[in-house]
N, C-alpha and C positions, 0 to 999 in steps of 0.2 A: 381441682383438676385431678381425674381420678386413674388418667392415662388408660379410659374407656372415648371409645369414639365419640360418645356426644359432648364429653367436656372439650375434647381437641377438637369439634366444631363451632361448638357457642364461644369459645376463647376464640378460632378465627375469625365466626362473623364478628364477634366485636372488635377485632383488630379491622376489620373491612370496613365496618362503620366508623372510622379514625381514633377508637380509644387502643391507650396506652395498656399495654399488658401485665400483671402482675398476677401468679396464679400461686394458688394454696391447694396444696396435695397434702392429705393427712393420714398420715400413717397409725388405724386406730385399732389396731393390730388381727386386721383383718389377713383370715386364711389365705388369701389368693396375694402372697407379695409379689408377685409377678407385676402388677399394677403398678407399685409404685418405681420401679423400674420403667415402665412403658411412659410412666405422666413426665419420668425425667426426660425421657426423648422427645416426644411431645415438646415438652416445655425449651430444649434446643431446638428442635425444628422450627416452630415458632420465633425465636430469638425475641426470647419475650426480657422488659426490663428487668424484672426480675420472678423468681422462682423457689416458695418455700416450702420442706416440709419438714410438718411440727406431727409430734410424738403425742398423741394420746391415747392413752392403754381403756378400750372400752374391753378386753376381753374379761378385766376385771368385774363387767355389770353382766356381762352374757346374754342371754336368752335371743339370740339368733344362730342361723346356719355358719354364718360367716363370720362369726367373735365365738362361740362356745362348740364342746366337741358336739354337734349334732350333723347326723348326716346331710349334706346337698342333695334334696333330690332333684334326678336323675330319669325325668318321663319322654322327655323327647319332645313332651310341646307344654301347653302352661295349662295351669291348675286355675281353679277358682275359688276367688279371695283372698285375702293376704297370706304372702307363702312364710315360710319360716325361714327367708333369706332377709327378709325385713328386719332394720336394727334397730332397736328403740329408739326412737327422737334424733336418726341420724342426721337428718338435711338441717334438723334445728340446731345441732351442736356446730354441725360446720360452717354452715351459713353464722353463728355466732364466734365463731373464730373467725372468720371470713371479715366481719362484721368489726370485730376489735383491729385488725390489719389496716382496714380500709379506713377508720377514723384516725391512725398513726400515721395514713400514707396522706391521708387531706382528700380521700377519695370519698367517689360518694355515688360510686356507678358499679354495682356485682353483677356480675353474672354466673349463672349456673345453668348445666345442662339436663336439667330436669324433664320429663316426657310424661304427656298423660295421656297419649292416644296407646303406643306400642308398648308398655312396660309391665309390671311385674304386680302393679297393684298395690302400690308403695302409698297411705296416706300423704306425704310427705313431697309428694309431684307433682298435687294438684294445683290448679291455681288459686283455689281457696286458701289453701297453705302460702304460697308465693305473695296472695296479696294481703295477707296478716304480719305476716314476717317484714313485711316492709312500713306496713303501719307500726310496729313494734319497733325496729330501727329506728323511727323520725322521735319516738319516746323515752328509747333507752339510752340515747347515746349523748355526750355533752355537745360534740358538734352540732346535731339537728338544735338541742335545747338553746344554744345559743346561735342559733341563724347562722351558722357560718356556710349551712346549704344542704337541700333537699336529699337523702338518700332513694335513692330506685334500684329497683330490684330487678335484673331483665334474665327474664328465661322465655330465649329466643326459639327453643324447640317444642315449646310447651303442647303446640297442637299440629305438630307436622307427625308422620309415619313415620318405621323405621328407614323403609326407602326413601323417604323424601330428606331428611336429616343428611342419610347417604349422598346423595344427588346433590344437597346445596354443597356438604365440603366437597366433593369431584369437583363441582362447579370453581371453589377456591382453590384447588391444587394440593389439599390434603392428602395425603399417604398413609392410608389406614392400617397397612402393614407394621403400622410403628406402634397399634392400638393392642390392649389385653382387655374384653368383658367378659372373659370366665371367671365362673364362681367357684370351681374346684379342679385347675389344673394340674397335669399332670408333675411327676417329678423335672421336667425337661421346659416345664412351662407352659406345653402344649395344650390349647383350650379343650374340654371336652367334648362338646357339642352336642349336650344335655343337656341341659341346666335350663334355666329361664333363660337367662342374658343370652348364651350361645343360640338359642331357638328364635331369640327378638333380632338377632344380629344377622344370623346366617337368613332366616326370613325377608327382611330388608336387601340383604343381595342379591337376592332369588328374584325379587318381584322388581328388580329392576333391570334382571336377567345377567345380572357379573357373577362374580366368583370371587368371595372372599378369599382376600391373599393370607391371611395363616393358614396355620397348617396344620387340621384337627386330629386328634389323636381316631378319631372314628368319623 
């Protein structure tokens, strides 16, 4: 949970679909901590069973926008092919802590809010990614190796728009005012309304003709 709008909607449809909630927010020492702030709200709104976040310092490997000092750019709409907001091997690392949680909890049902129609270009969102990652969980873990039961991998956004994502949480009663997907806010928090995320997000508003309720610095 990244206390970005798509994870506080795939955490609620799985909460709609009757599973129990348990979210993992990682703090890996990404620029924008405004998020992990936002995933804590998020994760009370929800009143979910429980709510963790674990400390892992990726600014130490670098080589992104958002772990090392390199600028966010800043176009107004999106570039082509992978931007330098991409972190190396990030959905594999969290998805693998996700992974170790859920074998301690007797879980054996993740979800993530991963998108491959609206996003940034992230290898890491496709669902060729999604369906390896989950043949690798039934492999790696002693639960699957001993039958105690199947892991699945559910990313419920995988082929919807940014508007349509939009749309299903309205539809659930989410309050997206409680969400942060900027990549380089301001000192006050305030999203910029540049960046990739903020161009995918305020996008999705538009075309479904609202008005997103933050409050952009421009």
């Amino acid at each position: 949970m990244s206390g970005g709008l798509d994870s506080y909607t795939a955490a609620r449809i799985a909460q709609a679909e009757g599973f129990v909630g348990y979210a993992l927010t990682v703090d890996y020492g990404q620029r924008h901590r405004r998020e992990i702030d936002s995933a804590r709200r998020v994760a009370r709104a929800l009143r979910l069973a429980g709510h963790k976040v674990l400390r892992v310092d990726l600014r130490a490997l670098g080589g992104s926008a958002l772990t090392d000092d390199v600028p966010v750019p800043k176009r107004g709409e999106l570039a082509a092919g992978i931007p330098v907001t991409y972190v190396p091997a990030r959905n594999t690392i969290l998805l693998s802590l996700g992974l170790a949680w859920a074998e301690v909890l007797g879980a054996f049902d993740i979800f993530l809010g991963v998108n491959a129609v609206d996003y940034s270009g992230y290898p890491d969102c496709r669902p060729e990614f999604v369906r390896a990652y989950e043949a690798l969980a039934n492999l790696a873990t002693r639960a699957a190796v001993e039958d105690q039961g199947i892991y699945a991998i559910h990313a419920p956004l995988i082929e919807l728009s940014k508007g349509e994502i939009i749309r299903r949480g309205l539809e659930l009663g989410l309050d997206y005012s409680l969400t942060h997907s900027c990549y380089d806010p301001d000192e006050q928090g305030r999203p910029c309304g540049r960046c990739d995320s903020c161009v995918l997000r305020r996008r999705g508003f538009a075309d479904l003709g609202l008005q997103d309720p933050l409050d952009y610095v421009e």
